[in-house]
N, C-alpha and C positions, 0 to 999 in steps of 0.2 A: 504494500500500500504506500501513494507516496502520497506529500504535504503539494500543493499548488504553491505555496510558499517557499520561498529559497534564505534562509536563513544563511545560509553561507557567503552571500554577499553581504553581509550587513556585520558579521561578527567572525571573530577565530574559534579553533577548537573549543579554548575554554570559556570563551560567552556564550558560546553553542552549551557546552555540558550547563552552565551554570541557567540557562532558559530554558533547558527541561526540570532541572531538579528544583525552578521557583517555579513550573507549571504542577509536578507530581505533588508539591506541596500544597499550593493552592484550590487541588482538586481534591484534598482530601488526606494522604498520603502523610501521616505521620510516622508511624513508627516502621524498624525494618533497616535495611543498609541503604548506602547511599547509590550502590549499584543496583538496587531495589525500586529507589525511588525516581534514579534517573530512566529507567526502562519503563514505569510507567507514565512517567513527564513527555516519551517518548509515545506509549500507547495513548494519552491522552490528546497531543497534539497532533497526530494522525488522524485521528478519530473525533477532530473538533469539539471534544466532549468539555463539558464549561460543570462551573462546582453550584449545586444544587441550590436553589433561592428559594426561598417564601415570599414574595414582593408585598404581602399583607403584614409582613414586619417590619419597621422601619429602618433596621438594620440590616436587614438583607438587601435592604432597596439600595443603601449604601457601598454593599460590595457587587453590586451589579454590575458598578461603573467600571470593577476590574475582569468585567468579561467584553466590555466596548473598546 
């Protein structure tokens, strides 16, 4: 599966690893290795998948802004 997105123009190896493993975190992905977390910062961003909202909480409405 691949991303329509090319991250590899925009960053090196390691701003690459480090915007999967603040993706695998922000979807959820707490505990576990770090090789753990980057492979699903990896399945996450393939897979467009965004961290779950309540938008009837005003709080959630808040972290929404980090799925735009």
């Amino acid at each position: 599966m691949k991303s329509k997105y090319k991250l590899s123009k925009v960053a090196d190896r390691w701003g690459i690893y480090s915007v999967f493993l603040a993706i695998g975190e922000l979807n959820g992905f707490k505990f576990g290795t770090i090789k753990e977390k980057f492979h699903y910062g990896i399945n996450c961003w393939l897979n467009n998948t965004l961290h779950n909202l309540d938008l009837n909480l005003e709080e959630d409405r808040k972290e929404a802004y980090e799925n735009i």
